[in-house]
N, C-alpha and C positions, 0 to 999 in steps of 0.2 A: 497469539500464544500457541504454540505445539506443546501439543499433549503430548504424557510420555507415550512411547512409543511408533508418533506421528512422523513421517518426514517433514521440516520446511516446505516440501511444494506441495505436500498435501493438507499442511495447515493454511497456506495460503487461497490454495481453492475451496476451503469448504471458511475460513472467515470470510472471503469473498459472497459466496454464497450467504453465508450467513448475514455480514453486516451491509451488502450493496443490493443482495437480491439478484447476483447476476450469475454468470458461471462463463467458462471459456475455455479453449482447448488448443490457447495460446499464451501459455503462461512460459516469460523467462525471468531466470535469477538474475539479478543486478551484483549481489554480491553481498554482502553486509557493512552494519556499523557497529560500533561499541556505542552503547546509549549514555553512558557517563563513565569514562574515562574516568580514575582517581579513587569515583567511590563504591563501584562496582562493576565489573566484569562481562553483565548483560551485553548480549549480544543479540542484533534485529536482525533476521534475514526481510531482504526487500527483492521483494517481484515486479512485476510487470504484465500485466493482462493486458491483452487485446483481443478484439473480435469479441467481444464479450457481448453476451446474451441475456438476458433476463431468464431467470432459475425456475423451474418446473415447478419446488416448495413454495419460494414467495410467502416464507415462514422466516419473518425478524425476528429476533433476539427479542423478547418483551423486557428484558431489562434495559437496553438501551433505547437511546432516542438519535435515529442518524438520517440524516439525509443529505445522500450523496448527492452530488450535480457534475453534469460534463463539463468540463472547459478545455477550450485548445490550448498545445503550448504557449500561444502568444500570453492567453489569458494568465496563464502561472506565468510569466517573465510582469506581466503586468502588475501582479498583484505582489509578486516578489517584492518589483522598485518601487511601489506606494507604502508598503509597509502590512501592507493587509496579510500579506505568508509571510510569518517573521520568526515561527517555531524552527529549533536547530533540527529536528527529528526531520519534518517535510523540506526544507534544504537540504541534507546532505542529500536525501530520497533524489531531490532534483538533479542535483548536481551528477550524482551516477549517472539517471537516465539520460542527460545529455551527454555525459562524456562516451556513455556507449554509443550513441546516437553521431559521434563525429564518426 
């Protein structure tokens, strides 16, 4: 979510922060989606961290419950074709970072 007044890259690094505990000084734009086409106009920007750190607060969000884990690309291609990543929101996500990735 960007607050008003936030840039996209600066709400990206401080959710980062906030929902992974990590931070990074390797952040790039992917570019965005339309989150539902038809019935509303939202729009996602999607990032890209790397070299990422674990964050100096190490203060979660007490209202949620997250936990992150690493996995290699293969691992998303893997989990893609079993069915287990089958949300539209983390495919399209996928799909940018590989096409940037060629």
């Amino acid at each position: 979510m960007v607050d008003p007044g936030e840039t996209p890259d600066a709400a990206a690094l401080r959710e980062l922060e906030e929902e992974v505990l990590h931070t990074t000084n390797k952040l790039s734009s992917l570019g965005t989606i339309i989150i539902d086409p038809g019935i509303n106009n939202q729009e996602a920007f999607i990032f890209v961290a790397e070299s990422i750190t674990p964050a100096s607060s190490q203060q979660a969000d007490p209202n949620e419950i997250i936990e992150p884990h690493r996995v290699t690309p293969e691992k998303v291609e893997e989990m893609i074709q079993s069915g287990e990543m089958n949300s539209g929101w983390p495919l399209a996500m996928w799909m940018k970072y590989t096409l940037k990735k060629q």
